[in-house]
NUFI-19878 format. One record per residue: residue number from 1; z, y, x of N, C-alpha, C in turn. Coordinates in steps of 0.02 Angstrom, whole numbers, padded with zeros to 5 digits. Each point is the difference from the previous one (the first is absolute). Layout:
<pts>
+-----+--------+---------+--------+--------+----------+---------+--------+---------+--------+
!  nr !   n_up ! n_north ! n_east !  ca_up ! ca_north ! ca_east !   c_up ! c_north ! c_east !
+-----+--------+---------+--------+--------+----------+---------+--------+---------+--------+
! NUM !      Z !       Y !      X !      Z !        Y !       X !      Z !       Y !      X !
...
+-----+--------+---------+--------+--------+----------+---------+--------+---------+--------+
</pts>
This chain:
<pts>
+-----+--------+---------+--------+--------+----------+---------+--------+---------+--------+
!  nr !   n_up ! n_north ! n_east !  ca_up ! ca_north ! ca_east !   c_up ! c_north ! c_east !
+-----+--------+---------+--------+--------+----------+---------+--------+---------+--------+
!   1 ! -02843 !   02954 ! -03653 !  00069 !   -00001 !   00020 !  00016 !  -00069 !  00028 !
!   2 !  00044 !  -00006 !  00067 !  00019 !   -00075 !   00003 !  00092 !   00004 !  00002 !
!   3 !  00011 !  -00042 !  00005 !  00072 !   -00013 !  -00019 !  00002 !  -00044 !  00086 !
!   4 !  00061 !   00006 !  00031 !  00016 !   -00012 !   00062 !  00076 !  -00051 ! -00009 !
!   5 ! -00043 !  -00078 !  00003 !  00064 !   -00039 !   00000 !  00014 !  -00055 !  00052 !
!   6 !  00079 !   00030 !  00010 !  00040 !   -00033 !   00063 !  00033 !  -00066 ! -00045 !
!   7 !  00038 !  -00055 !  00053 !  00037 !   -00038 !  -00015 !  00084 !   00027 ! -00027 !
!   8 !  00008 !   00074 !  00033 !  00070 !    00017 !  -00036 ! -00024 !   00019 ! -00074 !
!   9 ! -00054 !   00002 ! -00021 !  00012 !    00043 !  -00083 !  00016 !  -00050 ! -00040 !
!  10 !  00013 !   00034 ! -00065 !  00012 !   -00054 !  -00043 ! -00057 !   00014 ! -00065 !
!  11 ! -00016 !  -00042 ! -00053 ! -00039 !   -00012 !  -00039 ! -00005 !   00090 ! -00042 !
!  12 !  00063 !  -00007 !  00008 !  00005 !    00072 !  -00056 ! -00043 !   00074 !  00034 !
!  13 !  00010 !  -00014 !  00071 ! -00025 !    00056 !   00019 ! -00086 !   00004 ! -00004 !
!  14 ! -00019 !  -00060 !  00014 ! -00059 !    00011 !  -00016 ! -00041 !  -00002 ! -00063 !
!  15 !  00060 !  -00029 ! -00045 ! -00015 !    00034 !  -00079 ! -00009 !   00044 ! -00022 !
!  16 !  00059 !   00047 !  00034 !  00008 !    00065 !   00019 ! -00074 !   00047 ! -00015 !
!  17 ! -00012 !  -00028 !  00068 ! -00068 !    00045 !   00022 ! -00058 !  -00006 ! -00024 !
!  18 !  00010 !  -00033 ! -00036 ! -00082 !   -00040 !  -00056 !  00016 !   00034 ! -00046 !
!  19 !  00051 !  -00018 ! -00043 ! -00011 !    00034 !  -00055 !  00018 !   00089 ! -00007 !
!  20 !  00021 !   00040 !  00068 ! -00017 !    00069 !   00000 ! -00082 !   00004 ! -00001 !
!  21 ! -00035 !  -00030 !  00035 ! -00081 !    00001 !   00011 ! -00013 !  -00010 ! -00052 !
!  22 ! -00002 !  -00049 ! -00051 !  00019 !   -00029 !  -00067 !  00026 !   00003 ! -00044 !
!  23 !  00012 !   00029 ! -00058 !  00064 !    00000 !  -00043 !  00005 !  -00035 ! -00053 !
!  24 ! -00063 !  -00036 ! -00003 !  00002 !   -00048 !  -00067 ! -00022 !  -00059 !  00023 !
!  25 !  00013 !  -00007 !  00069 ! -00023 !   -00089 !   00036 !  00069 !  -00006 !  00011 !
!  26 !  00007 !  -00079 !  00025 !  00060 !   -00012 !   00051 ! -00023 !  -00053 !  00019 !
!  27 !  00026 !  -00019 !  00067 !  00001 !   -00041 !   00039 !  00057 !  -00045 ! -00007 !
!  28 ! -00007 !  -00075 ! -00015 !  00043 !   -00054 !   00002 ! -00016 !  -00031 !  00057 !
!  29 !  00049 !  -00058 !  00025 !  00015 !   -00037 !   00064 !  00019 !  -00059 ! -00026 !
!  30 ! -00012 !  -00061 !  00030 ! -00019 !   -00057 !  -00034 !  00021 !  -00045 !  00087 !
!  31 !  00019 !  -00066 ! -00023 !  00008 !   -00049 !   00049 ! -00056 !  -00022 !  00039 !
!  32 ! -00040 !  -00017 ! -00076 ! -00079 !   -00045 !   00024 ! -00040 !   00039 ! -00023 !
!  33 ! -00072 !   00007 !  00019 ! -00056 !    00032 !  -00014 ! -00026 !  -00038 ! -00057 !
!  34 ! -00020 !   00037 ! -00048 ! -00034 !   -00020 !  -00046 ! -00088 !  -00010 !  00033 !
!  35 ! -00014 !  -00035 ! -00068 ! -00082 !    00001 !  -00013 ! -00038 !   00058 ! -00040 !
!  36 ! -00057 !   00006 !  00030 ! -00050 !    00044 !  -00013 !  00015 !  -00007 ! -00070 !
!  37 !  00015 !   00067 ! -00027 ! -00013 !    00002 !  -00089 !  00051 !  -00020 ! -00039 !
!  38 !  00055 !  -00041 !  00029 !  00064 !   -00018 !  -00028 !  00055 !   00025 !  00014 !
!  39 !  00055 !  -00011 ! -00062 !  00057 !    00032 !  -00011 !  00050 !  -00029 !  00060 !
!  40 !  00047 !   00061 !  00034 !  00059 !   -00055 !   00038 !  00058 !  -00028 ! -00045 !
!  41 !  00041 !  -00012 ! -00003 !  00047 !   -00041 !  -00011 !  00066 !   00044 ! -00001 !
!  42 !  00027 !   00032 ! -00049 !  00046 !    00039 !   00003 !  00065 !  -00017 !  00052 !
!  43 !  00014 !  -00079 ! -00009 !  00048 !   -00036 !   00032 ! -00024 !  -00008 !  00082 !
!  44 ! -00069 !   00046 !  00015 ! -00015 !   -00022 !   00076 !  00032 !   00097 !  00014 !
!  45 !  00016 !   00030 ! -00039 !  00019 !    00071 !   00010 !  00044 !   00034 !  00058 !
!  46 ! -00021 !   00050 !  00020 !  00068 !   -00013 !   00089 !  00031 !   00061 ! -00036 !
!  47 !  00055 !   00026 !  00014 !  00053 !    00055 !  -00001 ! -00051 !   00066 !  00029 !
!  48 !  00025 !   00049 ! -00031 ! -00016 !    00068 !   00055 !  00022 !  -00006 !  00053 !
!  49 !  00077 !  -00016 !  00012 !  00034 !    00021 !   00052 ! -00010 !  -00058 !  00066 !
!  50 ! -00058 !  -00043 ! -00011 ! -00029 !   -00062 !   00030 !  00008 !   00031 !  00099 !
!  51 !  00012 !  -00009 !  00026 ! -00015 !    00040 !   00086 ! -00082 !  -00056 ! -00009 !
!  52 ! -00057 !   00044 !  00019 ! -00060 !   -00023 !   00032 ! -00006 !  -00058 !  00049 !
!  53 !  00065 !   00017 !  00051 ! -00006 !   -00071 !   00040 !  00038 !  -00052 ! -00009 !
!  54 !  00010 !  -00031 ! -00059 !  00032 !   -00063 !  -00065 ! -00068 !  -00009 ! -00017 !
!  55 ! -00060 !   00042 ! -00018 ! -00029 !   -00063 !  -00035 ! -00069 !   00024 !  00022 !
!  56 ! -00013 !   00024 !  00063 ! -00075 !    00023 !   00045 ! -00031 !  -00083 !  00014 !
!  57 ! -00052 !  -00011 ! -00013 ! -00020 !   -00060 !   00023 ! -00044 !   00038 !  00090 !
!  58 ! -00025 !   00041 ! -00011 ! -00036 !    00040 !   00073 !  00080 !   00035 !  00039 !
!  59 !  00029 !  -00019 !  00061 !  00044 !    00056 !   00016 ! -00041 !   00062 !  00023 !
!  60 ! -00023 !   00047 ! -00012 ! -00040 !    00048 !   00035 !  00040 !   00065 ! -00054 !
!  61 ! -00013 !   00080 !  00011 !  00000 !    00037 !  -00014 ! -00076 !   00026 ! -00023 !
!  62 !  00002 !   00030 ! -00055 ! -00094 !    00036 !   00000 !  00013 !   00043 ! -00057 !
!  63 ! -00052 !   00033 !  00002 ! -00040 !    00024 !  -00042 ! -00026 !  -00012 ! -00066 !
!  64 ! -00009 !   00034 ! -00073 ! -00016 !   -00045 !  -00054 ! -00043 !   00063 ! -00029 !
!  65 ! -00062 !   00004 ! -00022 ! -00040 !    00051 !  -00029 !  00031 !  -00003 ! -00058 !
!  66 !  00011 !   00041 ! -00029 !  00024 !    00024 !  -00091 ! -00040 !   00034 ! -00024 !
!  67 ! -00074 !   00018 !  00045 ! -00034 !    00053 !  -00039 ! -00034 !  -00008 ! -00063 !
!  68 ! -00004 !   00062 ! -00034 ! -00031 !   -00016 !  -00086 ! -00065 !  -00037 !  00014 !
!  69 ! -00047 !   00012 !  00038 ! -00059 !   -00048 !  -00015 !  00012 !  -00073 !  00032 !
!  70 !  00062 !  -00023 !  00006 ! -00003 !   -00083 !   00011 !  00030 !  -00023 ! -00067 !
!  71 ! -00038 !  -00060 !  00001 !  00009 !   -00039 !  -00065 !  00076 !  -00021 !  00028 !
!  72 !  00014 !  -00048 ! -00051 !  00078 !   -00028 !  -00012 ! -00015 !  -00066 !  00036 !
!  73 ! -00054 !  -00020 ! -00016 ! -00011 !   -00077 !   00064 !  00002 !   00031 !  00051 !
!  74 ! -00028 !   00030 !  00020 ! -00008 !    00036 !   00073 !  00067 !   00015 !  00036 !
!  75 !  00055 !   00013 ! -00048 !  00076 !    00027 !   00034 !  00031 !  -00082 !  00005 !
!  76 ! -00020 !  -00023 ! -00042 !  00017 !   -00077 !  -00036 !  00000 !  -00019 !  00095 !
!  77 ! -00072 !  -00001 ! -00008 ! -00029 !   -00044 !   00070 !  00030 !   00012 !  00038 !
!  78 !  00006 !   00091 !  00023 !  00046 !   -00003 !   00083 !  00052 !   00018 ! -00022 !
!  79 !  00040 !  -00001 ! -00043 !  00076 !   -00015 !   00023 !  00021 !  -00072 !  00004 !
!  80 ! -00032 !  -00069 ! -00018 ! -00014 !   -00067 !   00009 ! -00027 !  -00016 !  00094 !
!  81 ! -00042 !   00041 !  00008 ! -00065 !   -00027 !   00062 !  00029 !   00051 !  00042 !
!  82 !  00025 !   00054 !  00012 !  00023 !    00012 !   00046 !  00095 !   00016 !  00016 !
!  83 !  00019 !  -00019 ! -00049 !  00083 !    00004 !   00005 !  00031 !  -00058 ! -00026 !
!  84 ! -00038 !  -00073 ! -00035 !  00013 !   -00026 !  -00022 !  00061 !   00007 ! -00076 !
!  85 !  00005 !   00033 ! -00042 !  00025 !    00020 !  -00044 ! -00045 !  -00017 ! -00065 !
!  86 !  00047 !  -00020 ! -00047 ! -00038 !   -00012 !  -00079 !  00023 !   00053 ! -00037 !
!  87 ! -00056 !   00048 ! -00035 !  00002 !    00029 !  -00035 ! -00040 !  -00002 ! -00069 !
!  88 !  00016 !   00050 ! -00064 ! -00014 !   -00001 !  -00061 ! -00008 !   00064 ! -00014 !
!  89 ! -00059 !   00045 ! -00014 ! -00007 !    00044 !  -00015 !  00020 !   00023 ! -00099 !
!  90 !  00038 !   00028 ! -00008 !  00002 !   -00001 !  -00073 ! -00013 !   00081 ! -00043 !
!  91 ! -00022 !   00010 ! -00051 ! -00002 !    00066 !  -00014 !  00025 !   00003 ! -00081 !
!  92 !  00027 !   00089 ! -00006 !  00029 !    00001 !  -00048 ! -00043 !   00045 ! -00083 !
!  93 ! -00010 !  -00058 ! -00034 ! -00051 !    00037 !  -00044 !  00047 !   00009 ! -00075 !
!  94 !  00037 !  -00025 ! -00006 !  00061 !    00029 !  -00050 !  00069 !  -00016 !  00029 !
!  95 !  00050 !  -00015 ! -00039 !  00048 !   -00007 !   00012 !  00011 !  -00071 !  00067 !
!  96 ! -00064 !  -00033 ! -00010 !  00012 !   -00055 !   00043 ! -00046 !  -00016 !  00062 !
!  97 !  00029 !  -00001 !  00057 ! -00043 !   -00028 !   00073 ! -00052 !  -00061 ! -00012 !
!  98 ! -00053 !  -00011 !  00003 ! -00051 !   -00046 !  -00008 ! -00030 !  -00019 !  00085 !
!  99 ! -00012 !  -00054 ! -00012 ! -00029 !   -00027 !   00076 ! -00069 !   00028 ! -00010 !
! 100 ! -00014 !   00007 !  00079 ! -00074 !    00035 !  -00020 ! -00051 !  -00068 !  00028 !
! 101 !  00024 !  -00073 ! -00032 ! -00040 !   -00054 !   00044 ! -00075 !   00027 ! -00039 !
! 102 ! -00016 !   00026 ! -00060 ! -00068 !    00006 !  -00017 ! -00022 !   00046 !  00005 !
! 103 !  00020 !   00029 !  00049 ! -00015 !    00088 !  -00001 ! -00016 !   00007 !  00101 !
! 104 !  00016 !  -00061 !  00028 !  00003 !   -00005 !   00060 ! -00053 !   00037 !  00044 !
! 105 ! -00048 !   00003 ! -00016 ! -00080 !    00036 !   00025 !  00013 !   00088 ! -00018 !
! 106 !  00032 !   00027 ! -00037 !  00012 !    00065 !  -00019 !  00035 !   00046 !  00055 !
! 107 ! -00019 !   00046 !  00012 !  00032 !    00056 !   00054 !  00075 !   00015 ! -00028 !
! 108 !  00066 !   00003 !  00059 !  00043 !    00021 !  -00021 !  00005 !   00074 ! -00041 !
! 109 ! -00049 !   00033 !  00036 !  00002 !    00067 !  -00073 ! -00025 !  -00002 ! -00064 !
! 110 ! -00061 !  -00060 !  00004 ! -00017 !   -00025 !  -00082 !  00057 !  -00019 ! -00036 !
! 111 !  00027 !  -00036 !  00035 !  00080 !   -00038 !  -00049 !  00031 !   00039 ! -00003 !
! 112 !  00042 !   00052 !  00039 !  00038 !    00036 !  -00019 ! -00025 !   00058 ! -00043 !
! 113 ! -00066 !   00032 ! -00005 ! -00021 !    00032 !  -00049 ! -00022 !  -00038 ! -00073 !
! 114 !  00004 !  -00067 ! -00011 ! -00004 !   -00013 !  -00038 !  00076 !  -00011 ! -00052 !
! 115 !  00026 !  -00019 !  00046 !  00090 !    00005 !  -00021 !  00033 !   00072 ! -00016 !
! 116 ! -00035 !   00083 ! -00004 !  00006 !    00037 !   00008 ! -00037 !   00027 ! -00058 !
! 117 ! -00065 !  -00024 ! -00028 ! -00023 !    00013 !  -00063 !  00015 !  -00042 ! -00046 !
! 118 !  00006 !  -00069 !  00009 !  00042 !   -00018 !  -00062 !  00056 !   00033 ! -00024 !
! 119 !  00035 !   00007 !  00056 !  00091 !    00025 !  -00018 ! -00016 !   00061 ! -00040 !
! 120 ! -00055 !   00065 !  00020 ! -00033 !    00034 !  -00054 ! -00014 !   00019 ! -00059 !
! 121 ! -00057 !  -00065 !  00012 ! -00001 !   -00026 !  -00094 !  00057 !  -00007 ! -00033 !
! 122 !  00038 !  -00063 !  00032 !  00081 !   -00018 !  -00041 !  00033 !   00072 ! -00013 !
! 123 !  00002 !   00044 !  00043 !  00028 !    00075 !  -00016 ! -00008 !   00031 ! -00058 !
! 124 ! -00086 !   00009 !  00002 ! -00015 !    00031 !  -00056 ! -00023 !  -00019 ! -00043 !
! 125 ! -00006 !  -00083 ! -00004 !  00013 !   -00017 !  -00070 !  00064 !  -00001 ! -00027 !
! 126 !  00049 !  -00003 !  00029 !  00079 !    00012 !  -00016 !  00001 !   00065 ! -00027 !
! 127 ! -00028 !   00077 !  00038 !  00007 !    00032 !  -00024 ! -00041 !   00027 ! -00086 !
! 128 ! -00055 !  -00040 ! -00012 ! -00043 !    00031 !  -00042 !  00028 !  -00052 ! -00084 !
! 129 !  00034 !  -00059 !  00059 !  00063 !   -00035 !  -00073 !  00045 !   00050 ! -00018 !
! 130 !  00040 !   00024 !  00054 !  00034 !    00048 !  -00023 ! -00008 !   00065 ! -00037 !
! 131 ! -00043 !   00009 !  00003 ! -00045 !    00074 !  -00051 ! -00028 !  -00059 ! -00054 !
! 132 !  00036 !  -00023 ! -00019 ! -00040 !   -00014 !  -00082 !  00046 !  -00032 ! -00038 !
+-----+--------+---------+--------+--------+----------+---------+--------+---------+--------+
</pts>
C-alpha cells in the first residue's frame, strides 16, 4: 500500500491512513529527525492538524510505501529522504504506544501482529482471572 502526500494535507490525514493499514501502529511527526535507535523528544511533537507545507523540509509531492513487508526504518527513511518529514513509528502493545526505536529492522506486519497477540494474552489472561 502507499499513501499519496501533497503539501495541502495535514498530519492527521496521513495518520489517518496508516493506522487503517495498521491498527496497532501510529505514526508521529516530529520537528527534527531523530537518530538511528533513539527516542524523539515529546516537546519536538507537531499537532495532527500540522498542514504538510509548515514543516516539509523537500517541497515535492510523492509517494510513501506502507507495505507490510517494509520495516519501520525503511518508512522512517523515505518519509525523511524523499519528502523531507520526521517521523516516529509507534505501536500499541497494551494500554500504551511504545516507540518502535528497538524494533526498527521488524516488518510493519511483524509489529502490528505482535501488538495484536499480546493484547490477546492480556484478554485471556483477564479472562481466565475472571473464572476463578
Amino acid at each position: 500500500m502507499t499513501i499519496y502526500i501533497s503539501e495541502e494535507d495535514k498530519i492527521c490525514n496521513i495518520q489517518q491512513a496508516f493506522n487503517d493499514q495498521f491498527p496497532y501502529l501510529k505514526l508521529e511527526f516530529y520537528e527534527q529527525p531523530h537518530a538511528w535507535g533513539a527516542p524523539c523528544p515529546p516537546s519536538c511533537s507537531l499537532s495532527p492538524e500540522t498542514p504538510i507545507e509548515q514543516i516539509r523540509m523537500v517541497h515535492t509531492f510523492g509517494w510513501i510505501d506502507i507495505g507490510s513487508l517494509r520495516t519501520a526504518a525503511e518508512v522512517d527513511y523515505d518519509f525523511r529522504k524523499i519528502l523531507g518529514l520526521s517521523i516516529q513509528i509507534y505501536q500499541r502493545k497494551t494500554e500504551e504506544w511504545l516507540e518502535t526505536t528497538m524494533t526498527d529492522d521488524c516488518t510493519l506486519a511483524q509489529l502490528n501482529a505482535e501488538c495484536l497477540d499480546t493484547r490477546r494474552k492480556a484478554f485471556t489472561w483477564q479472562r481466565q482471572a475472571n473464572w476463578h
